[in-house]
C-alpha positions as CSV (number, residue, x, y, z in Angstrom):
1,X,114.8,-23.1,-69.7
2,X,111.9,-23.7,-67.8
3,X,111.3,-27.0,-66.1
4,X,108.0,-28.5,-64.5
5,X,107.4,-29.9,-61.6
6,X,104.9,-33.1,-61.4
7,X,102.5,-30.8,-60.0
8,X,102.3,-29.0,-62.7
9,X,102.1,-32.2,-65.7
10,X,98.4,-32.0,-64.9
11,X,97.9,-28.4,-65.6
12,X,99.6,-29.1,-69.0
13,X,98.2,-31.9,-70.1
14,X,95.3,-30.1,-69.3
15,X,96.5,-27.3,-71.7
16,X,96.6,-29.2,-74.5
17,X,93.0,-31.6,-74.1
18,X,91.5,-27.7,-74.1
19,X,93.9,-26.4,-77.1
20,X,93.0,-29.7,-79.2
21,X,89.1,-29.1,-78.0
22,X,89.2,-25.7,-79.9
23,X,91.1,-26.6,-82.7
24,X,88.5,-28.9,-83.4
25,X,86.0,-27.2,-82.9
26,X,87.4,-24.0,-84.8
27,X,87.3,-26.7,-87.8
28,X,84.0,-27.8,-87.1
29,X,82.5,-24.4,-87.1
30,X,84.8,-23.6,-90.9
31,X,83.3,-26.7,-92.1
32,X,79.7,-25.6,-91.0
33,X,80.4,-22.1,-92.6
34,X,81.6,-23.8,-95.9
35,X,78.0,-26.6,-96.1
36,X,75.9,-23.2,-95.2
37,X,77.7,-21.1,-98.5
38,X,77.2,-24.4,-100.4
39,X,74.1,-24.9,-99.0
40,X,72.7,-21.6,-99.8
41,X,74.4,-21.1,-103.5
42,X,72.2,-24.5,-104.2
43,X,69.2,-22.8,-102.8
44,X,69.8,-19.3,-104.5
45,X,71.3,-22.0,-107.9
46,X,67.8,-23.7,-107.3
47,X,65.5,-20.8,-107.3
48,X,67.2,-19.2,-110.4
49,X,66.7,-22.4,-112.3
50,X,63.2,-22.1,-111.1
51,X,62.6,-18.7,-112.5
52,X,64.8,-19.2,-114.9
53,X,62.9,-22.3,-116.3
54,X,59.4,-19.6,-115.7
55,X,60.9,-17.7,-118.1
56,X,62.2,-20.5,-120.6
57,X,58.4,-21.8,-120.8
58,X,57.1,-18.1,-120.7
59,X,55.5,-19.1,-124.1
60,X,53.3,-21.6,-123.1
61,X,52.0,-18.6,-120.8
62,X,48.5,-17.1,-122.8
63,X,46.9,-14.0,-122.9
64,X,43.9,-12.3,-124.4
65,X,43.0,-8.4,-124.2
66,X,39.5,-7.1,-124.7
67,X,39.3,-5.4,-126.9
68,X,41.7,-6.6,-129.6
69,X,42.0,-3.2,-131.1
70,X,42.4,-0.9,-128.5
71,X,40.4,2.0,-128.5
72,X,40.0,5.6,-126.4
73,X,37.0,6.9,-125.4
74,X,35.5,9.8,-122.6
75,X,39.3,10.9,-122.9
76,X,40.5,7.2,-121.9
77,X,42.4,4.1,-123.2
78,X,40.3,1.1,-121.5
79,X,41.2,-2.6,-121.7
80,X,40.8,-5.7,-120.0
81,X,43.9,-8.3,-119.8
82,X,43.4,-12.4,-118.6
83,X,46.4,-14.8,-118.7
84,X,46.2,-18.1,-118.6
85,X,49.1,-20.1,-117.0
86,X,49.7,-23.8,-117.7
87,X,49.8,-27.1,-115.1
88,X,53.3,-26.9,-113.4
89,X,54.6,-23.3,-114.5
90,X,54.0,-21.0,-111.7
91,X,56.8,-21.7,-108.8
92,X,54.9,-21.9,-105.8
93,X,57.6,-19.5,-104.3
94,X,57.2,-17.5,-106.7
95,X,56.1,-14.0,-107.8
96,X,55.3,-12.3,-110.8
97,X,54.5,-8.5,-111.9
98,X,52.6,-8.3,-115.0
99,X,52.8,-4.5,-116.3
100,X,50.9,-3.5,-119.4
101,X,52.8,-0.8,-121.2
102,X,51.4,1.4,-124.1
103,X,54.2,2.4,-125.9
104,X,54.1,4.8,-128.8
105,X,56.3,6.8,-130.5
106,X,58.4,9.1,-128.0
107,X,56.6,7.6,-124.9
108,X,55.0,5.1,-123.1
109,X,52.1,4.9,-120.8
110,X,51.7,2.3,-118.3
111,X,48.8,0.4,-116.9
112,X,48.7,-0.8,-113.0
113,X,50.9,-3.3,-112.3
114,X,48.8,-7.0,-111.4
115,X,51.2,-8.9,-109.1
116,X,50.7,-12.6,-108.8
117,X,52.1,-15.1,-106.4
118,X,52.7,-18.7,-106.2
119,X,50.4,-21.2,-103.2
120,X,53.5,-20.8,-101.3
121,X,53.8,-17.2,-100.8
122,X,51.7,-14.9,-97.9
123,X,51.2,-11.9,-99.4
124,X,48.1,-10.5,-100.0
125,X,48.1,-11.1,-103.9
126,X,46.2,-12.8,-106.8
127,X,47.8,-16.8,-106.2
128,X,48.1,-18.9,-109.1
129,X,48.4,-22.7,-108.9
130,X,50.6,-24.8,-109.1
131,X,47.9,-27.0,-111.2
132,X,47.5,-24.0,-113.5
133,X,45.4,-20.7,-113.0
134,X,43.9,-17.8,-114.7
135,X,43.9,-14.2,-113.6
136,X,42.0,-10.8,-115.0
137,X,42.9,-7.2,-114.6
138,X,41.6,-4.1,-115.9
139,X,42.9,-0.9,-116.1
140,X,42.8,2.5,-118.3
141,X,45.0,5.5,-118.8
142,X,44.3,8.8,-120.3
143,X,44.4,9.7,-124.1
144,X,46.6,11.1,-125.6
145,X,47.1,11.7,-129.4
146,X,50.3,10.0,-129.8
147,X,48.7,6.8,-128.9
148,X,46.9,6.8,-131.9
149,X,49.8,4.6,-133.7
150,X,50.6,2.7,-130.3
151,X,51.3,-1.5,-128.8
152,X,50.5,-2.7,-125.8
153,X,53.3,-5.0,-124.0
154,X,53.7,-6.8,-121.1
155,X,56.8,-6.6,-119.3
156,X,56.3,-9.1,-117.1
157,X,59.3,-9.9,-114.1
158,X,59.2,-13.0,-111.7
159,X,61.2,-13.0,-108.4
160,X,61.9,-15.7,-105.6
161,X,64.3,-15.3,-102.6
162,X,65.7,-12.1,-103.4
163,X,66.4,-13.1,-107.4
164,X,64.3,-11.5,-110.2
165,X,64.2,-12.6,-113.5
166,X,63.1,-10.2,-116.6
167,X,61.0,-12.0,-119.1
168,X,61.1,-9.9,-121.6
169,X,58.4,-8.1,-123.5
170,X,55.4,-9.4,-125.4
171,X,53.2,-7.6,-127.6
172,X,49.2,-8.2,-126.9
173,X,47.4,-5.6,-129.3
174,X,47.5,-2.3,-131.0
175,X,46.2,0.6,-130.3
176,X,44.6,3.5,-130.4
177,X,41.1,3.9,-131.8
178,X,40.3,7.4,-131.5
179,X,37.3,8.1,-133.9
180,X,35.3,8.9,-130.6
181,X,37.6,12.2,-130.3
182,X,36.7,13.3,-133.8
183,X,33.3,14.8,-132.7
184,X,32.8,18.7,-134.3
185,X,33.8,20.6,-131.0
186,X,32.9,24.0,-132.1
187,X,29.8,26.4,-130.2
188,X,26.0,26.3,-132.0
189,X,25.3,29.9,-130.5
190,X,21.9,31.5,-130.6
191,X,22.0,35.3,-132.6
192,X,19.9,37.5,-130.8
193,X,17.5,39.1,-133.5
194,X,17.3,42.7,-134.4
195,X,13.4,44.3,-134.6
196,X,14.8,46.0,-138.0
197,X,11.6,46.7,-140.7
198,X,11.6,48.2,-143.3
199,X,8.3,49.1,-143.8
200,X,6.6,49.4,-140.9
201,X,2.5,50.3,-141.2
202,X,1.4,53.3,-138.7
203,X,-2.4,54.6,-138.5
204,X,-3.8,57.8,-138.1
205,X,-7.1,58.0,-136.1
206,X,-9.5,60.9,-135.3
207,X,-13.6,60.6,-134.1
208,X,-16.3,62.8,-135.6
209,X,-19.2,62.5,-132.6
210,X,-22.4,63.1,-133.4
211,X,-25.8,64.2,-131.5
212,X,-28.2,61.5,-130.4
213,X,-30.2,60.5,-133.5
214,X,-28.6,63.3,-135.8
215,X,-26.1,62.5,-138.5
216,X,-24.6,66.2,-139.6
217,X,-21.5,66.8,-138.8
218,X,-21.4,70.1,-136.7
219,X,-18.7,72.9,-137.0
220,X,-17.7,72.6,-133.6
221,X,-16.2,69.5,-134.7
222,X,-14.5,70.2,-137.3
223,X,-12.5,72.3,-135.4
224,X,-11.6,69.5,-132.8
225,X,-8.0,68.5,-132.0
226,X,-9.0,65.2,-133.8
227,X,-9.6,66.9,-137.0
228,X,-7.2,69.3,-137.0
229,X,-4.7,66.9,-136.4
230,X,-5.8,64.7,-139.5
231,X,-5.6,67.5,-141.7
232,X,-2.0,68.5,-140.4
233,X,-1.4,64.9,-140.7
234,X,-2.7,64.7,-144.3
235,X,0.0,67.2,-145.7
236,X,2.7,66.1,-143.8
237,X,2.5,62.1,-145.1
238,X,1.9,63.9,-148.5
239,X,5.3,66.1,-148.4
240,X,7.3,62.8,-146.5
241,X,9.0,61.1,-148.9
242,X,10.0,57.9,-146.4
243,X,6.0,58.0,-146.2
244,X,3.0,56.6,-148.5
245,X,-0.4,55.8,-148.1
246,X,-1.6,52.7,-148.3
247,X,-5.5,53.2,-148.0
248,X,-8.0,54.2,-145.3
249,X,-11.3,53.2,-143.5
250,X,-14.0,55.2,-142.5
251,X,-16.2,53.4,-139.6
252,X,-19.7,54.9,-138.2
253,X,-21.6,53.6,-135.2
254,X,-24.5,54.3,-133.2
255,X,-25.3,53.6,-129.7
256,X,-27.4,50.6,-128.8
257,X,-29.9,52.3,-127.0
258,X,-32.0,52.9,-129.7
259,X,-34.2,50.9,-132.1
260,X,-32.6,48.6,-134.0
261,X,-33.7,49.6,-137.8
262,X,-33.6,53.4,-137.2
263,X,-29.9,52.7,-135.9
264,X,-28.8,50.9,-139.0
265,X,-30.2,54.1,-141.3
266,X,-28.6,56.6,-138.4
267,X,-24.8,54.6,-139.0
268,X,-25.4,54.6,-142.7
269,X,-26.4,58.2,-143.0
270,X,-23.0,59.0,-140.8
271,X,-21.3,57.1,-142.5
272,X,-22.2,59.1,-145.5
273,X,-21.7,62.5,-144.3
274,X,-18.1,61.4,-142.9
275,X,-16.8,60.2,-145.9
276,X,-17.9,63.1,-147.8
277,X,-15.7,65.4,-145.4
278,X,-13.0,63.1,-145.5
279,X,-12.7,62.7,-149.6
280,X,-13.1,66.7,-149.4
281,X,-9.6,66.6,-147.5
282,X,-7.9,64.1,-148.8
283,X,-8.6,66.6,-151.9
284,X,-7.3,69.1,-150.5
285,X,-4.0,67.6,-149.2
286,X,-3.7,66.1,-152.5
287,X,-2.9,62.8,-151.7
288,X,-2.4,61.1,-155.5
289,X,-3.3,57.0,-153.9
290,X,-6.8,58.8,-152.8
291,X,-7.8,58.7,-156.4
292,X,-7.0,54.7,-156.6
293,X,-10.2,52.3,-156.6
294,X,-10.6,51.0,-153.0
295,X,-8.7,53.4,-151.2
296,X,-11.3,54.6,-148.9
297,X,-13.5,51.8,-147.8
298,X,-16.6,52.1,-145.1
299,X,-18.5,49.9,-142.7
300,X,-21.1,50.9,-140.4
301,X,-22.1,48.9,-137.0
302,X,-25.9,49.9,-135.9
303,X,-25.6,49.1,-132.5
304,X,-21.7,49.2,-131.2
305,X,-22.4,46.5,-128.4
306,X,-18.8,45.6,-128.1
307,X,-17.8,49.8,-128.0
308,X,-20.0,49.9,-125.0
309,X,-18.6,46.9,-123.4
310,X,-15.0,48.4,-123.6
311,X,-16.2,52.0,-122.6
312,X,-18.0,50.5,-119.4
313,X,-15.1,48.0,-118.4
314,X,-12.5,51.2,-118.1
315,X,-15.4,53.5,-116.6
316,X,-15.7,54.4,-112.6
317,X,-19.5,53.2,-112.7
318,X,-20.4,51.3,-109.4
319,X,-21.8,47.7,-110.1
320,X,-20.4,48.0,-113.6
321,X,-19.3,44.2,-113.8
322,X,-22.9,43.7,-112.8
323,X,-24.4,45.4,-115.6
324,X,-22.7,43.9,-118.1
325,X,-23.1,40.6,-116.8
326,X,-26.7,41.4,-117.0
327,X,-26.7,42.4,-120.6
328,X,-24.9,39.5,-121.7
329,X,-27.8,37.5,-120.7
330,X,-29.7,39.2,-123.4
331,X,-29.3,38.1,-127.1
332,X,-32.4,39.9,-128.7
333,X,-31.1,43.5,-129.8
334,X,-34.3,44.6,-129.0
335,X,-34.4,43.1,-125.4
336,X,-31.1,44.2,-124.7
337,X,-32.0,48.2,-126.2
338,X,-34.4,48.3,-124.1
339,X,-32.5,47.1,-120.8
340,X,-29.7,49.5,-122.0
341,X,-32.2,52.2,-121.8
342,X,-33.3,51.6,-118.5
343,X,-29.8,51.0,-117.1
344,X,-29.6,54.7,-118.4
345,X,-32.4,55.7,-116.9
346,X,-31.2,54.4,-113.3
347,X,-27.7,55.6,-113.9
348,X,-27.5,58.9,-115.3
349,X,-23.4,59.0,-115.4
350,X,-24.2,56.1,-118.7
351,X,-26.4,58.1,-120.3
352,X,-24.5,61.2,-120.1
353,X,-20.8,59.9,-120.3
354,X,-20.8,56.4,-122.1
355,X,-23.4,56.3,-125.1
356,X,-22.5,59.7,-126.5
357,X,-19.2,58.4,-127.1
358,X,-20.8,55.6,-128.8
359,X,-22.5,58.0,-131.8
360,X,-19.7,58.5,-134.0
361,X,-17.4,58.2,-137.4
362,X,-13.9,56.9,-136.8
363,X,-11.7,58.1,-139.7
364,X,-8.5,55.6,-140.0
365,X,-5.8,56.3,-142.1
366,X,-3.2,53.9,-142.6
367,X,0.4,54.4,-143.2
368,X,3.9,52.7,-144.5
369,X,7.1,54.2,-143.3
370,X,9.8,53.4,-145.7
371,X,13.2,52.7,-144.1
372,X,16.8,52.9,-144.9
373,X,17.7,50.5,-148.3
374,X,20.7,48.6,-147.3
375,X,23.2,50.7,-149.4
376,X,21.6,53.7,-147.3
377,X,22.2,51.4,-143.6
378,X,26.1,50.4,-144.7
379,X,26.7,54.0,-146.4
380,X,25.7,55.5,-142.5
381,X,27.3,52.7,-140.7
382,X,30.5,54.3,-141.9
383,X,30.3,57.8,-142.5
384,X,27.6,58.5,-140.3
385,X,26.3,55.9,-137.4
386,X,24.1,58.7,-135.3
387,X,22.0,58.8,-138.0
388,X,20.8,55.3,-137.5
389,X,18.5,53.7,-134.7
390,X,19.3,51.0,-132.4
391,X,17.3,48.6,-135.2
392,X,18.9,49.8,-137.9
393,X,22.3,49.2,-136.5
394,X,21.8,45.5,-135.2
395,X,20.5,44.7,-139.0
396,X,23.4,46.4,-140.2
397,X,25.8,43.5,-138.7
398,X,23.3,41.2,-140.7
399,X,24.5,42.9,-144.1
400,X,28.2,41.2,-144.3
401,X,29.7,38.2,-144.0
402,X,32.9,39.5,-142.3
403,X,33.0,38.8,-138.7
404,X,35.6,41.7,-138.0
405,X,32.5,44.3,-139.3
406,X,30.4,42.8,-137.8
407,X,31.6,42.7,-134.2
408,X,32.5,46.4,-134.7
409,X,29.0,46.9,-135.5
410,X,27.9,45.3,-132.7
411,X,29.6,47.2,-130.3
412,X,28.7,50.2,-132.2
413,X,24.8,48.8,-131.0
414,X,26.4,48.5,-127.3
415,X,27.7,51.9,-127.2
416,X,24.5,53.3,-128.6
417,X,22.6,51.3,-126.2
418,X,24.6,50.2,-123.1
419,X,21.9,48.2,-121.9
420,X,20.7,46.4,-124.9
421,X,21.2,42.6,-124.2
422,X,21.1,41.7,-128.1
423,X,24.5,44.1,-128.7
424,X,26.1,42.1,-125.7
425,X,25.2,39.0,-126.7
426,X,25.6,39.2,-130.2
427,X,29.1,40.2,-130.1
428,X,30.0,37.1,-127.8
429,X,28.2,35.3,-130.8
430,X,30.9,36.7,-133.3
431,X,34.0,36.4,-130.8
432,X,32.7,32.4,-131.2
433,X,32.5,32.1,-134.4
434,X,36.2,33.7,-134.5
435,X,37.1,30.9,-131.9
436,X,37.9,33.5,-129.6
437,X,36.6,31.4,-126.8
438,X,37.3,33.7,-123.8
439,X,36.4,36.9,-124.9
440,X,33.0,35.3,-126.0
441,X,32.8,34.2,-122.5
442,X,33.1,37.3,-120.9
443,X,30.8,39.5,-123.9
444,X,27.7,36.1,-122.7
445,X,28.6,36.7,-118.7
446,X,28.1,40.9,-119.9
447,X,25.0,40.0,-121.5
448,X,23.8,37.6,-118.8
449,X,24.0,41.0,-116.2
450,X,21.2,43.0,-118.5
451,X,18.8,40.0,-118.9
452,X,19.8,36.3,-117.7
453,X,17.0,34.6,-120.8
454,X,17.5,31.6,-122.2
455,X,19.8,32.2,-125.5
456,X,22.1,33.9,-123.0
457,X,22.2,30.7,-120.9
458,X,23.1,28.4,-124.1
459,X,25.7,30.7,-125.0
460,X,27.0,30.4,-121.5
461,X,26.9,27.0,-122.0
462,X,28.9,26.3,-125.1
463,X,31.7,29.3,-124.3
464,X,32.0,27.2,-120.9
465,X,32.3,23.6,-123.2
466,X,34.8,25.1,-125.6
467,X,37.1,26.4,-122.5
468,X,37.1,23.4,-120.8
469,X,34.3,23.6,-118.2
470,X,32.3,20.6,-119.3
471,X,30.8,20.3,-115.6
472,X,29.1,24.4,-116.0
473,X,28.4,24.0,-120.2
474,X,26.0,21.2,-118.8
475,X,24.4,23.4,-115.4
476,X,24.0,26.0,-118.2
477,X,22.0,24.0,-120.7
478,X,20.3,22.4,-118.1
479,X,19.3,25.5,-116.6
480,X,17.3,26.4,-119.8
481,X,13.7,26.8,-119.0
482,X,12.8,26.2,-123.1
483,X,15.5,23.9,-124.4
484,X,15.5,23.9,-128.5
485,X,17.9,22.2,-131.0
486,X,21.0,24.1,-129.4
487,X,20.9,22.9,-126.1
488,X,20.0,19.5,-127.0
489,X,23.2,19.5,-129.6
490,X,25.4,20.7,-127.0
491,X,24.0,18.0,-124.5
492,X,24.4,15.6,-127.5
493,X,28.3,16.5,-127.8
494,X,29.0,16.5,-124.0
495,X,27.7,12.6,-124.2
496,X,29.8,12.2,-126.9
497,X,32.6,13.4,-125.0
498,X,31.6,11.5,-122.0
499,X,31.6,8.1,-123.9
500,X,27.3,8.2,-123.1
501,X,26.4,7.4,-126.9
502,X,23.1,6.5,-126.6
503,X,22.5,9.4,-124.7
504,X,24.4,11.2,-127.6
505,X,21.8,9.4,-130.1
506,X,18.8,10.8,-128.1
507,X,19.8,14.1,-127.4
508,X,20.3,14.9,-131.6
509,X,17.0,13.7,-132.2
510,X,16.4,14.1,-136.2
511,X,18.9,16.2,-136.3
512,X,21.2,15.8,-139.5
513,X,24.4,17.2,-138.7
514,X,28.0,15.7,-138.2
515,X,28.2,14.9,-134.5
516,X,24.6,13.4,-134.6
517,X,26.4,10.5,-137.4
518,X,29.4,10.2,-135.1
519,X,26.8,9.5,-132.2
520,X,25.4,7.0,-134.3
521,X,28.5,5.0,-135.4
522,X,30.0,5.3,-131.5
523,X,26.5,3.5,-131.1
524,X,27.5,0.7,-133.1
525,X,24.4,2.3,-135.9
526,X,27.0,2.3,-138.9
527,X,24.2,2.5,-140.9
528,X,22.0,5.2,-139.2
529,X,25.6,7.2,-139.7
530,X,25.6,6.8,-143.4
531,X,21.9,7.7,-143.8
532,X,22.9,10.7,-141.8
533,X,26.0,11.6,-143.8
534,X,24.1,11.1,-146.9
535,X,21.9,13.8,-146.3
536,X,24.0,16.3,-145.3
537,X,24.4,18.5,-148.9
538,X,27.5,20.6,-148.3
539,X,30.9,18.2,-147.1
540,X,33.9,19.6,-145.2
541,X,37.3,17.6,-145.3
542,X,36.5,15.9,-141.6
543,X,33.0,14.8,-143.3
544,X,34.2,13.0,-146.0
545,X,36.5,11.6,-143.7
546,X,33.7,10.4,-141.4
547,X,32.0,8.9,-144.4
548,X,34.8,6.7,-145.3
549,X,35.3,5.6,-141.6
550,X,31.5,4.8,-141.6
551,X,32.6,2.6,-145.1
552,X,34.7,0.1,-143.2
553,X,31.6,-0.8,-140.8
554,X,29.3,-1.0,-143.7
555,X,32.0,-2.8,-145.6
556,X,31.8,-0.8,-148.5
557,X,35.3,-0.2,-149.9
558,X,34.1,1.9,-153.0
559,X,32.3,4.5,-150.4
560,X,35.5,4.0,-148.1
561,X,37.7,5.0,-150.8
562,X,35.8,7.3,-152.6
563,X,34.6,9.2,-149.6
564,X,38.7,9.2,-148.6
565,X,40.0,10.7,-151.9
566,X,37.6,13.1,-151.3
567,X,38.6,14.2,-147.8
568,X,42.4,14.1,-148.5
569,X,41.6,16.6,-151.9
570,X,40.1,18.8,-149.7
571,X,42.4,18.4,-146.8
572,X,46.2,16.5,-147.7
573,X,46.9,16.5,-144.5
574,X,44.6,13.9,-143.9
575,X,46.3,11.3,-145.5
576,X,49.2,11.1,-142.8
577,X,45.9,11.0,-140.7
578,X,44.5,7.9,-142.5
579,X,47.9,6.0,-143.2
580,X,47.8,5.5,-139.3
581,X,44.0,5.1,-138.6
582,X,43.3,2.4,-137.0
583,X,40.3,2.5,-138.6
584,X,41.7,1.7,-141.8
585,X,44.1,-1.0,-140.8
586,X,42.7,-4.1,-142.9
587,X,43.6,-1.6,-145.9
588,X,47.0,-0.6,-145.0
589,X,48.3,-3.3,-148.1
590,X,45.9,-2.5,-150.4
591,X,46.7,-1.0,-153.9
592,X,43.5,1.4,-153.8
593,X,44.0,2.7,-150.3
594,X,48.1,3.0,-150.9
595,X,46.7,5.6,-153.8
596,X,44.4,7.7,-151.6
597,X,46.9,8.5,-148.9
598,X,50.7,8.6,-151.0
């Protein structure tokens, strides 16, 4: 037992004033802890009444999208959202995240997030009113085909002080459009032509020359190389059986340095004397079309002005640009003989090296080759190539319609000639009309080494497009010096697939083909489509298909229908197609259009 001194009451009363102090205060402090919990539940109570009651009214919210139906195009969904909130809805603590969502089957694709706030907030996003706001947002996503049957929903979520509240989802529009991705992507390549004839006309030619003013034909010349070589070449056309006749000429001249009357009897009287040696051998090589009416035919020029032009232009005669500059002045034949005769007089080398050559006969005879029948090109192409030209094997791709033959002809061409740009290029045509992009690719870039021309360059261009180089297909056809109808279509379909319609329109011209009609109807020109369409005699599945399309914009059911049936005969597939075109969604309850596509 302890006992305390008086001293000592102080220190314990002074014990207990400080133990009573901090029991108070411990019970102050509890009971400030306890408001602050209460205090702060109201808060937290408060701002989840405040979302909540966002959320409760979150149908008074409106919103409109632009456009209604969604649609893709240059490879893109595109829209623009606005909402429009009402006086006294958005919390001025409040914010809210406003995500469009396109949702499709086995996916969704979302749009950027637009992220509002209330007056009360900082941040550095759209605020909305407390008296009631609007906002805007656009956004697009890329395309994809699964879109094509699609919604777009907003999932929009509100938060305030920590606390979110999820108000669900609304649907704003459908979705997707896609006609602008129904464009005919295939290559319009150019086919390098062969130089195949089959008849192809060669002459004969050989000079009898004659003394000044004399018209018999000496011996010495009919033993000239000339003659001799018409004779040979007589018998030999004769014994050819790839060769006929097919007529000949027989042309006498004299110079123009003499008289003008006595040269028009000296040309006649050569003329004479020629023919008779040249019927004589024609006899003699028995050539059978000699005997036809017409076969031999003459002419006779009395003064061969232009043969003496030509002879002095490829002469070595000083001043001779001169002299015939001189003699052009003159228009009077007899002027002009007798300034020819005194140019011969003051230049001997004329006299004695141009005129002679000027008194002559000039015996043509005129020849068909006869070529290869077809039979006789395919029969070779198989059991014996060598025996064909270049030509003749390049026109011998031209005789089927199967692509396999043909590109093995066409390399045949390339291996006969390894630098012959036609056999390059022409087999990168085939590989494209096999859709074998790449290897058309690399048979054009072959080509393009041997000679870099223009139908090289569009090929280029479209085996670039159809492997997914738009950016080179367009330096391509832009690099064409002589742009025709396939570079402007390929332009035309690269616009399309950009989304530049008009551009599109331009490029096709007067063209009637399928992409030029889509051009038109992306151009909001239904009607310019149809006339298109209507022209075009032969119709593939996908143009049919097209046409009916084009008959919802015209608002003509029958052509819609009709043009429908006739797509899904020729292609059933095409009915799952149409039974979620977008395109055809004001029909999806009608009887007709249930008939087409079940």
């Amino acid at each position: 037992m302890f006992f305390f001194s008086r001293k000592h009451s102080s220190f314990v009363v002074s014990v207990r004033i400080l133990l009573n102090f901090k029991t108070h205060n411990l019970i102050t402090m509890k009971r400030i802890k306890i408001l602050a919990s209460i205090a702060f539940a109201v808060l937290i109570m408060t701002s989840c009444n405040s979302i909540n009651k966002m959320s409760k009214d979150y149908e008074n919210v409106s919103y409109k999208v632009v456009p209604e139906v969604l649609e893709t195009h240059a490879g893109e969904v595109d829209m623009t959202l606005t909402g429009s909130f009402p006086e006294k809805y958005f919390v001025k603590k409040a914010i809210v995240e406003v995500t469009p969502v396109l949702v499709y089957e086995g996916g969704e694709t979302a749009f950027e997030t637009m992220v509002l706030q209330g007056e009360d907030v900082t941040e550095n996003n759209k605020t909305i009113s407390y008296d009631g706001g609007t906002f805007t947002t656009s956004g697009k996503v890329p395309f994809t085909k699964e879109m094509k049957q699609s919604e777009l929903i907003l999932r929009v979520n509100a938060s305030m002080k920590g606390k979110s509240v999820g108000f669900g989802e609304l649907k704003v529009a459908d979705g997707v459009v896609a006609t602008s991705t129904y464009f005919g992507a295939k290559g319009d390549p150019i086919l390098m032509p062969d130089k195949f004839k089959r008849i192809i006309g060669e002459s004969k030619v050989a000079d009898i020359m004659y003394l000044i003013n004399r018209a018999n034909i000496r011996g010495s010349e009919l033993k000239s190389e000339d003659i001799a070589a018409l004779k040979s070449y007589l018998k030999d056309v004769e014994a050819a059986e790839n060769l006929e006749f097919v007529g000949a000429e027989v042309s006498s001249y004299a110079s123009p340095d003499g008289a003008l009357d006595l040269n028009e009897k000296l040309s006649g009287k050569r003329g004479v004397t020629a023919e008779k040696f040249f019927t004589r051998e024609l006899n003699r090589a028995k050539v059978e079309e000699a005997k036809n009416d017409g076969f031999v035919t003459s002419k006779t020029t009395a003064e061969d002005w232009d043969g003496f032009q030509t002879l002095m232009a490829g002469s070595d005669i000083q001043d001779k640009e001169l002299i015939l500059r001189v003699l052009s002045m003159y228009q009077d034949p007899v002027v002009r003989e007798k300034e020819i005769k005194n140019i011969s007089a003051a230049y001997k080398v004329i006299a004695d090296d141009i005129l002679p050559q000027l008194r002559r006969s000039k015996i043509t005879v005129n020849v068909n080759k006869i070529g290869f029948t077809d039979e006789e090109i395919m029969d070779y192409i198989h059991s014996n190539p060598d025996t064909l030209g270049l030509e003749e094997v390049l026109y011998a791709a031209t005789l089927t319609e199967d692509l396999d033959k043909q590109l093995s002809t066409y390399e045949l061409a390339l291996e006969k000639a390894p630098k012959c740009v036609r056999a390059a290029n022409n087999i990168g045509y085939v590989y494209m009309k096999m859709h074998k992009f790449e290897e058309s690719k690399a048979a054009f870039e072959k080509a393009q080494t041997l000679y870099d021309n223009d139908a090289v360059k569009t090929n280029l261009a479209y085996a670039s497009l159809l492997t997914g180089d738009v950016a080179k297909a367009k330096d391509y056809f832009n690099s064409v010096e002589k742009p025709g109808k396939e570079v402007n279509n390929g332009l035309g379909l690269i616009s399309i697939m950009e989304g530049r319609y008009q551009d599109a329109v331009n490029y096709y011209g007067k063209e009637t083909c399928y992409n030029a009609a889509l051009a038109h109807l992306l151009n909001d020109d239904a009607q310019g489509a149809k006339a298109i369409l209507d022209n075009i005699s032969e119709g593939c599945a996908k143009l049919f298909y097209l046409k009916a399309i084009v008959g919802v914009h015209v608002q003509n059911e029958d052509y819609t229908f009709n043009n429908l049936r006739s797509a899904c005969e020729k292609e059933p597939k095409m009915k799952d197609m149409a039974k979620k075109d977008l395109e055809f969604a004001k029909y999806f309850e009608n009887d007709t259009f249930k008939s087409v596509v079940e």
